[in-house]
SESEKE-793043 format. One record per residue: residue in one letter; x, y, z of N, C-alpha, C in turn. Coordinates in steps of 0.1 Angstrom, whole numbers, padded with zeros to 4 digits, always signed. Example, Ala and Ser with C-alpha at 12.3 -4.5 7.8 and 13.67 -1.06 7.14 Angstrom:
a+0132-0057+0078+0123-0045+0078+0132-0033+0078/s+0128-0022+0071+0137-0011+0071+0129+0000+0079/
//
This chain:
x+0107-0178+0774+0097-0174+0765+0097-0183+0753/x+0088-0188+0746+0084-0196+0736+0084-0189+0723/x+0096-0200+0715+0098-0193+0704+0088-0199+0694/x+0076-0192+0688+0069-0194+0678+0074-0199+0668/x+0085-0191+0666+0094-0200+0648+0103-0210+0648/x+0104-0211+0657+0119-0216+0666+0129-0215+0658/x+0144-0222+0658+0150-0217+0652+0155-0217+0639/x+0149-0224+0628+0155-0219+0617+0138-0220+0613/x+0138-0203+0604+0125-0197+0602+0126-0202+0587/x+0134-0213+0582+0130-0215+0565+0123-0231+0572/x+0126-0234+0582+0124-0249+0582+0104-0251+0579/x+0104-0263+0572+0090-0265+0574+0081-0271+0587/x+0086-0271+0597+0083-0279+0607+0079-0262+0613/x+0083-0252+0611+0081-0237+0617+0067-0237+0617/x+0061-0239+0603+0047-0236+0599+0037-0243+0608/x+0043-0260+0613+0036-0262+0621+0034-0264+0636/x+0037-0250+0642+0037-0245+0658+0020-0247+0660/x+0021-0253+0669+0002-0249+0673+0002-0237+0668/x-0012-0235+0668-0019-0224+0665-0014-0215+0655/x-0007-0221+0651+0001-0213+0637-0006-0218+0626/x-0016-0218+0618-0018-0224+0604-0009-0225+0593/x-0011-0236+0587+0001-0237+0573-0002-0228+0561/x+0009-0220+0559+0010-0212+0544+0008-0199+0556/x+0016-0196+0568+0019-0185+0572+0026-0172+0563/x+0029-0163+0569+0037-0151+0560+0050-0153+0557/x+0055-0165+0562+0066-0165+0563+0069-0180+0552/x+0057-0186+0549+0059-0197+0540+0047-0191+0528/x+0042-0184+0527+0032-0180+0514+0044-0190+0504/x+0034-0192+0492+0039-0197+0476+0044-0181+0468/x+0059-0185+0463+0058-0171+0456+0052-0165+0444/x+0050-0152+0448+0038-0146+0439+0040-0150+0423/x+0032-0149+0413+0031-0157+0401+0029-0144+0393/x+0044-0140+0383+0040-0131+0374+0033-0130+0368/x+0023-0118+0360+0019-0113+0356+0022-0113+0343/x+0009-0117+0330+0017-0106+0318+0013-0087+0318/x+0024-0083+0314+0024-0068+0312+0030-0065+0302/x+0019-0055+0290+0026-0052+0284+0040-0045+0281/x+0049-0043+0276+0058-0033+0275+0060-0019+0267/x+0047-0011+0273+0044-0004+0269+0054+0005+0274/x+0053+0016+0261+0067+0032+0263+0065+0037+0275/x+0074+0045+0282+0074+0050+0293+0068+0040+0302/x+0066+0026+0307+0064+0018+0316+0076+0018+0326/x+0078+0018+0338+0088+0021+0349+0088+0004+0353/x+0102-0003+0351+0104-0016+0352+0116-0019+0361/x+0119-0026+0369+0131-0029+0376+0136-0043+0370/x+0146-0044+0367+0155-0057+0363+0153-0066+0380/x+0153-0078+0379+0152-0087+0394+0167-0087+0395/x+0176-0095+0382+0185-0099+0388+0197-0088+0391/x+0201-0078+0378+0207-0061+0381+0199-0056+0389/x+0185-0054+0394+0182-0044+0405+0182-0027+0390/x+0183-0030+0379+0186-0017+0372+0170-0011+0366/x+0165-0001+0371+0156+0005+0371+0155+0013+0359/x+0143+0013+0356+0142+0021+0344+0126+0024+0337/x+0129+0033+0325+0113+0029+0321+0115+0025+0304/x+0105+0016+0297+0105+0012+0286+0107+0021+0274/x+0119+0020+0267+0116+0030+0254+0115+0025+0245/x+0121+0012+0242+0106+0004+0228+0114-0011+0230/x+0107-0018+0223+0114-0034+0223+0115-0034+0208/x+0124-0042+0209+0132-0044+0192+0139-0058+0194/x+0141-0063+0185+0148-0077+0182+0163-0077+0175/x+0164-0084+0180+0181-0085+0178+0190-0101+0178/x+0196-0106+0170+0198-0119+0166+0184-0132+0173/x+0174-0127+0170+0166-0135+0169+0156-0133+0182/x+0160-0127+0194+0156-0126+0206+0146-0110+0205/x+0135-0112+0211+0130-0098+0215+0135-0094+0229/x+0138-0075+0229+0149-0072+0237+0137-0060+0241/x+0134-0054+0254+0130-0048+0258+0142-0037+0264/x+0142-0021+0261+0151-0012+0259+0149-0005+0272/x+0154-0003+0285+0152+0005+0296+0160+0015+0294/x+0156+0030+0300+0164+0039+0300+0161+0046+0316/x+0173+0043+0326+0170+0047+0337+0168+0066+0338/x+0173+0068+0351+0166+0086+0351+0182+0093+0346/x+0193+0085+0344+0202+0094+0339+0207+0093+0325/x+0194+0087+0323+0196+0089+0305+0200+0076+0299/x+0206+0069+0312+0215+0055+0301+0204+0045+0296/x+0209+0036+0291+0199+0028+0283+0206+0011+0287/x+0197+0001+0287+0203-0011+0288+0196-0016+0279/x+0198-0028+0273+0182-0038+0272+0183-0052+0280/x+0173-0061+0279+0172-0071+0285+0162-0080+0281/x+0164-0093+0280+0153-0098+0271+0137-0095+0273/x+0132-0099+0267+0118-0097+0271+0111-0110+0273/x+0102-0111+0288+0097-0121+0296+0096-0120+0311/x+0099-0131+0317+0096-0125+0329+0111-0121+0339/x+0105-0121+0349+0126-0113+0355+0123-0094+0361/x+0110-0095+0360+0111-0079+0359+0100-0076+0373/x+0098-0063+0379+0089-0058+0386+0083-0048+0379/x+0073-0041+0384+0064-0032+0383+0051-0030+0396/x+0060-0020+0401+0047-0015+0413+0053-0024+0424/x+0061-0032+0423+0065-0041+0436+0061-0054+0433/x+0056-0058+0423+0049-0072+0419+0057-0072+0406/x+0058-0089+0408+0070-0092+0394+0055-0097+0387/x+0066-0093+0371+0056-0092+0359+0062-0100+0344/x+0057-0108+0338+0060-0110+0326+0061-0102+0312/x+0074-0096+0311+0070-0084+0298+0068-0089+0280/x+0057-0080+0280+0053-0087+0266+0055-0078+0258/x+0056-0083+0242+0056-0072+0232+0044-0066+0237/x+0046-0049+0232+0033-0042+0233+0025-0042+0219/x+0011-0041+0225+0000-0044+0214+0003-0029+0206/x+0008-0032+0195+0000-0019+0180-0008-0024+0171/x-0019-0024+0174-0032-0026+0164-0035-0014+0161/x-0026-0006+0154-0029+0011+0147-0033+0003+0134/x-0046+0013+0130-0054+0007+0114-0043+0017+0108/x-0046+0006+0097-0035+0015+0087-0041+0027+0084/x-0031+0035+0076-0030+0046+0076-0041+0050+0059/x-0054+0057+0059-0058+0062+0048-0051+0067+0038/x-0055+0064+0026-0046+0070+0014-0047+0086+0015/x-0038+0096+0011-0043+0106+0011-0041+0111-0004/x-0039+0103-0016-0043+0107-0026-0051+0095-0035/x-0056+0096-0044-0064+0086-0054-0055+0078-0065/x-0055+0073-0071-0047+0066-0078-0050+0073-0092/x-0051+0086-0091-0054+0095-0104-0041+0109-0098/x-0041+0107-0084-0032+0114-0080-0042+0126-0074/x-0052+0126-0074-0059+0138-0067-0061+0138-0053/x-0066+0148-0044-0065+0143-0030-0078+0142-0027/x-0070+0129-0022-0086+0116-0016-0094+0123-0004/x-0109+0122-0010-0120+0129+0000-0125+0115+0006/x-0126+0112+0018-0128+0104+0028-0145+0107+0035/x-0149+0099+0035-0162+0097+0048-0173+0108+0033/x-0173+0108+0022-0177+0118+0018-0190+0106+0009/x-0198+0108+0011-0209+0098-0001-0206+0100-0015/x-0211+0092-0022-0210+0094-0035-0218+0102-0039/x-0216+0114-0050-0224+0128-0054-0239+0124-0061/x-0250+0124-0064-0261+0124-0074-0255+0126-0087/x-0258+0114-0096-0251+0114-0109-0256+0128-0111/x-0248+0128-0124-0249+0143-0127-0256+0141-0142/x-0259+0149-0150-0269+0148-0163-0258+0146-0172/x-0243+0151-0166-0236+0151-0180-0230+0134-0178/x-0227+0131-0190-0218+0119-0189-0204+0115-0197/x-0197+0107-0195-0182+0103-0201-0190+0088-0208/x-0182+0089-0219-0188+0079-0228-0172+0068-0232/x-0171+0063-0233-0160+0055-0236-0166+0043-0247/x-0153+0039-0252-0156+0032-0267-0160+0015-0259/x-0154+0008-0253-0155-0004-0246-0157-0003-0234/x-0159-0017-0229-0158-0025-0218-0139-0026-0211/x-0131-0027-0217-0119-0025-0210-0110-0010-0210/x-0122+0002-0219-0118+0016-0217-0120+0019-0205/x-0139+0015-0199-0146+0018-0190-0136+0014-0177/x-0131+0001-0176-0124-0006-0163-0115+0000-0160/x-0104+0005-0172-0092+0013-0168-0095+0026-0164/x-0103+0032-0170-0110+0041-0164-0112+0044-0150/x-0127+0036-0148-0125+0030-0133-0116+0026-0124/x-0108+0023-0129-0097+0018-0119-0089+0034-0113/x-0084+0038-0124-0077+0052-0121-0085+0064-0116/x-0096+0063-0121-0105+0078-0119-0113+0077-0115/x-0120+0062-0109-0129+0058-0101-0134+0065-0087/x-0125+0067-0081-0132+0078-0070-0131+0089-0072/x-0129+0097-0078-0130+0110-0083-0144+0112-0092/x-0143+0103-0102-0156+0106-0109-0170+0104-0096/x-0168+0091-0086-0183+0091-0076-0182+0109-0074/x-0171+0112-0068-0169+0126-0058-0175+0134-0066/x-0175+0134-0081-0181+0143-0089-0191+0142-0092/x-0195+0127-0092-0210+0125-0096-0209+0120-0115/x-0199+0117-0118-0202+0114-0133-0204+0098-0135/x-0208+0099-0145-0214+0085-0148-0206+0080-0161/x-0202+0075-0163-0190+0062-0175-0197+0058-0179/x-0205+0054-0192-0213+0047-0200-0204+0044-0213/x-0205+0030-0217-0201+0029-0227-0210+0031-0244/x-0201+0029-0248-0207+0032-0261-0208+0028-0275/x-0199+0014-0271-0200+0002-0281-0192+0006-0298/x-0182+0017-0294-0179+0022-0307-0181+0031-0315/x-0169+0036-0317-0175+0052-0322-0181+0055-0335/x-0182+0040-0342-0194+0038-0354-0211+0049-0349/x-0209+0041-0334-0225+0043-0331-0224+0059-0326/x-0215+0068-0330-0214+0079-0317-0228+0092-0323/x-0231+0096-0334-0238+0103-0342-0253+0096-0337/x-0256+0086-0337-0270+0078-0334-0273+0080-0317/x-0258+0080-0313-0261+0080-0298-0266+0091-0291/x-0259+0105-0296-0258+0120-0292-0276+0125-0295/x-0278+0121-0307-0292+0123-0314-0301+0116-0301/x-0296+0106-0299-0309+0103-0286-0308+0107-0273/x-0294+0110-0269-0291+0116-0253-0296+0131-0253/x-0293+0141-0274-0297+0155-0270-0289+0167-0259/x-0278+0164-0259-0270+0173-0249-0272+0188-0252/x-0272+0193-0241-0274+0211-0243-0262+0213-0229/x-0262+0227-0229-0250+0228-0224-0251+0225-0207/x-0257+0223-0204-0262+0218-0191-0262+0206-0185/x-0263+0196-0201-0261+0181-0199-0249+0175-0207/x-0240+0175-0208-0232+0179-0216-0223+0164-0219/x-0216+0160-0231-0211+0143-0231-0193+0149-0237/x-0185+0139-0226-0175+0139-0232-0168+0121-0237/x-0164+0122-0250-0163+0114-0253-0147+0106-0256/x-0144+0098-0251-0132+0091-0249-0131+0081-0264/x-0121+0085-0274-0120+0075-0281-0107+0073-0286/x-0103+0055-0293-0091+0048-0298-0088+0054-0311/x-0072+0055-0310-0069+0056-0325-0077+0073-0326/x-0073+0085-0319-0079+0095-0328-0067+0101-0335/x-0068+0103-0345-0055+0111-0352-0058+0114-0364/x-0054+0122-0366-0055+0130-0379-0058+0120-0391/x-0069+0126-0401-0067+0115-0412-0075+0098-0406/x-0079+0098-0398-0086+0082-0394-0098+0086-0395/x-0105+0066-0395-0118+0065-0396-0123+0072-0387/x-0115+0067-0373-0124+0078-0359-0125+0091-0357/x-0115+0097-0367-0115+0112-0366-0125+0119-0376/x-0127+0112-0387-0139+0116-0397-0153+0115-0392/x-0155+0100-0383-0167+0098-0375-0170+0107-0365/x-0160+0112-0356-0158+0119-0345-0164+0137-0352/x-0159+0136-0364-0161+0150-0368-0176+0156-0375/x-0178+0143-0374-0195+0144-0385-0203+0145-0372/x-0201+0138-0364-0211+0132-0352-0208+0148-0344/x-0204+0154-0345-0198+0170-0338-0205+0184-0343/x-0205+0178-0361-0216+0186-0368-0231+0186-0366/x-0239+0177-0357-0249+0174-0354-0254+0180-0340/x-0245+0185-0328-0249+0191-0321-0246+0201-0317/x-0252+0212-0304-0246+0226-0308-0232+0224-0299/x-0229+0237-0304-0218+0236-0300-0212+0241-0284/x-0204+0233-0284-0199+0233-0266-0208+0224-0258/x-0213+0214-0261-0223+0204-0258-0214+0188-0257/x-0206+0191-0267-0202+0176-0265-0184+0182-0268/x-0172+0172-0264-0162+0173-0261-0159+0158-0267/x-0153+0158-0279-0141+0145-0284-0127+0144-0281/x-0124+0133-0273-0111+0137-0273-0107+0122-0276/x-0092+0123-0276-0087+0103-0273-0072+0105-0273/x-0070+0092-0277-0055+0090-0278-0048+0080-0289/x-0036+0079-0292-0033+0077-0310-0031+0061-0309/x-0037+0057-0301-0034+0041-0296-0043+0033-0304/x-0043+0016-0311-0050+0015-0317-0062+0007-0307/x-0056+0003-0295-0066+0002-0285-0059+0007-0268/x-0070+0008-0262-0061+0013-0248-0058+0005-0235/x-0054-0012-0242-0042-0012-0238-0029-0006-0241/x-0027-0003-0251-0012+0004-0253-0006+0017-0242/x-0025+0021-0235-0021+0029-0230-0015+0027-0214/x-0010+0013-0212-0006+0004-0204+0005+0006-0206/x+0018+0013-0195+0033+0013-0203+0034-0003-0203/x+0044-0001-0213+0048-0014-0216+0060-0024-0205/x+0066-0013-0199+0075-0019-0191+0066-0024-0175/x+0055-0023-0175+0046-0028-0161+0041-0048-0168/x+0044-0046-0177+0045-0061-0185+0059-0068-0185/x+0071-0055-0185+0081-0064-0186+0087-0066-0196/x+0082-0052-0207+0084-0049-0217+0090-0039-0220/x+0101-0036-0232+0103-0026-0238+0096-0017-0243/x+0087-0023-0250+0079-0010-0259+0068-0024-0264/x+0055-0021-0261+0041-0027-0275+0049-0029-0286/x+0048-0044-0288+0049-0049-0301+0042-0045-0310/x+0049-0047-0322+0041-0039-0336+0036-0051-0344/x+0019-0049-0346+0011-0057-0353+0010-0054-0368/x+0012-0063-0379+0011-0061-0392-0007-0059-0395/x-0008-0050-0400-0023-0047-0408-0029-0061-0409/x-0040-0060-0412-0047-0073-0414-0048-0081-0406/x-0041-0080-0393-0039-0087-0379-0053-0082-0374/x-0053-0089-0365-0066-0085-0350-0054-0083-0341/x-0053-0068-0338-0050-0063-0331-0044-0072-0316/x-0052-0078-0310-0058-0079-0295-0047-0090-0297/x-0055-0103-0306-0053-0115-0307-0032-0116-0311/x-0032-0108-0324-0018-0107-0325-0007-0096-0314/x-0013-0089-0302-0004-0087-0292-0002-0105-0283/x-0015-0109-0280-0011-0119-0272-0002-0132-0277/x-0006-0133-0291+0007-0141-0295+0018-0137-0298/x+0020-0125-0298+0034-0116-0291+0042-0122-0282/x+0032-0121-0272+0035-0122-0255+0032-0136-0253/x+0029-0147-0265+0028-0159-0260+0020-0165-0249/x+0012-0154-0252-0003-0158-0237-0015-0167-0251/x-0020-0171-0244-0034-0177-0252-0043-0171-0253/x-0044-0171-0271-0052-0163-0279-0066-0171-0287/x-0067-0180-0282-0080-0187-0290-0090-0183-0292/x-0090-0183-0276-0107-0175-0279-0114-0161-0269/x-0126-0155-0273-0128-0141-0265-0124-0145-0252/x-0125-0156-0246-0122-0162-0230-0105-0154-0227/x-0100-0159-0240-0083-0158-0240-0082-0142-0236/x-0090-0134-0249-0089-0123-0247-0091-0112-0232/x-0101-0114-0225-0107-0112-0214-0099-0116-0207/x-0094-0127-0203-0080-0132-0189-0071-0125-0198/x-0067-0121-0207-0056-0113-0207-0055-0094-0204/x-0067-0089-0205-0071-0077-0202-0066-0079-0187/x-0074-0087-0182-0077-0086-0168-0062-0087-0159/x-0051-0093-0167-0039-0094-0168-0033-0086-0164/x-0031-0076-0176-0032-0063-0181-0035-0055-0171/x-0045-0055-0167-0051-0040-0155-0048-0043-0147/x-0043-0056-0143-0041-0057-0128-0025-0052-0119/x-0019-0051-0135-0008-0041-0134-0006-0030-0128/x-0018-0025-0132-0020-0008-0132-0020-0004-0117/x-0012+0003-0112-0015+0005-0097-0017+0019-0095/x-0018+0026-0107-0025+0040-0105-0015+0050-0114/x-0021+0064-0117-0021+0071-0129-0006+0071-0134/x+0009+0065-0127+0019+0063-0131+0024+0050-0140/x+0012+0046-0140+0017+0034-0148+0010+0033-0164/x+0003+0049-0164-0007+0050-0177+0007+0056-0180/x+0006+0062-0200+0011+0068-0207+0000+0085-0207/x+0009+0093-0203+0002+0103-0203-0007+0115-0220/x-0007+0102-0224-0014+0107-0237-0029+0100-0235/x-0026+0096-0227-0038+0090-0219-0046+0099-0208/x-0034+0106-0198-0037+0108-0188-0044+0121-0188/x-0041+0132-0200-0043+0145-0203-0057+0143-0206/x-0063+0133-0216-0076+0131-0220-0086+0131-0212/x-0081+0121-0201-0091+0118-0192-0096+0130-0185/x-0087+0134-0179-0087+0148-0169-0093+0159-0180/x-0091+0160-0186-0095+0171-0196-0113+0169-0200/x-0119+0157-0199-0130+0151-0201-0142+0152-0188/x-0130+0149-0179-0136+0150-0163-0141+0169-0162/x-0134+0177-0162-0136+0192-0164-0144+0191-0171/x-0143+0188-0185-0158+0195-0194-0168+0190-0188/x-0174+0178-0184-0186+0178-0177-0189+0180-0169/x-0178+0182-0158-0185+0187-0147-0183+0203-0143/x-0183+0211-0156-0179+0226-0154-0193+0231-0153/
//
């Protein structure tokens, strides 16, 4: 009888028996792994151990990524990760597994309240928060920023609590529309507090809400140690304020340009309501309730 393979079934001359075509079953090319992820619970066989298992996570270890098998009696190996491995009876190249998990949403505000998600911003409301500047307004913003949309309040500045009596006379608050006002330096005995108290005589009462804090501007209300500081330097009377903290701090004071890059400095510190001075923090919150009660 005629041996089709004849006798040695590795030889290449086997393939070519008459009527035998080349790349028989017995000469196929070996199969070409696969990438696969290495995803948890994936069921893998080691080629060269034969040690069976399924994936419990890949982790690194002096430099090498190590894919962690844990067969059915609980034990655990690892082994590098690449190819060497089966799955389903077909060898496979193991890859790190994809985590493209989106980060995780905040679940509080940088005021510390808990963050409302997917929610539109409210229809302003009639009442408004008034603040003395442009860098009250921003720190503001920054901290209380989603809470006031959620509420619907509106931050309007107000150029100074010189103007606050001229301003109230033209907004007309009643108790329905109601203004709370944010101002520097309020304390007992000050210009702002005399201003604050005439401008209060003018409308009815429970209509408007003065509050502030004993700072002579609010950066101070910026702890000092988020700068790298002990404590706000102390400016001598007669100084500009702004100009003599930054020659303090040796930043450049020439001009409003200097001033402005140093605010922006300043707030960029701020990563939320723990890095304010809570004589700060009480005001705000206390301003946010009156108008929106």
């Amino acid at each position: 009888m005629h041996d089709r393979y004849g006798s040695d079934v590795l030889s290449s001359a086997a393939s070519r028996t008459p009527g035998v075509p080349d790349g028989s079953a017995h000469h196929r090319r070996r199969p070409v792994s696969r990438p696969r992820a290495a995803d948890h619970g994936l069921v893998v066989e080691d080629v060269t151990t034969g040690w069976v298992g399924a994936v419990v996570r890949v982790e690194k270890s002096g430099g090498v990524h190590l894919v962690v098998l844990e067969d059915r009696r609980g034990r655990t190996r690892s082994f590098p990760l690449g190819p060497g491995f089966w799955v389903d009876g077909q060898p496979v190249e193991l890859t790190a597994p994809v985590t493209s998990r989106a980060p995780e949403r905040p679940t509080r505000t940088a005021s510390g309240s808990v963050a409302v998600h997917d929610r539109p911003a409210r229809v302003a409301r009639g009442s408004r928060i008034w603040v003395e500047g442009k860098h009250d307004a921003e720190l503001v913003e920054k901290v209380w920023g989603d809470d006031l949309r959620v509420e619907g309040v509106v931050v309007e500045l107000l150029d100074g609590v010189d103007n606050l009596a001229d301003a109230l006379a033209e907004f007309a608050p009643t108790p329905e529309r109601r203004v709370g006002v944010l101002v520097d330096h309020l304390v007992p005995g000050s210009k702002e507090r005399r201003l604050a108290d005439a401008a209060l005589r003018t409308v009815p009462r429970g209509t408007v809400l003065v509050l502030g804090h004993p700072y002579v501007d609010v950066w101070q209300a910026v702890k000092a140690e988020r700068l790298g500081l002990a404590s706000w330097p102390a400016i001598e009377r007669g100084t500009e304020w702004k100009r003599g903290i930054l020659r303090e701090l040796g930043w450049p004071a020439a001009s409003i340009e200097d001033v402005g890059r140093a605010w922006q400095r300043i707030l960029g510190t701020v990563r939320d309501y723990r890095d304010l001075d809570p004589a700060l923090l009480g005001r705000v919150e206390e301003l946010i309730d009156f108008v929106t009660a």
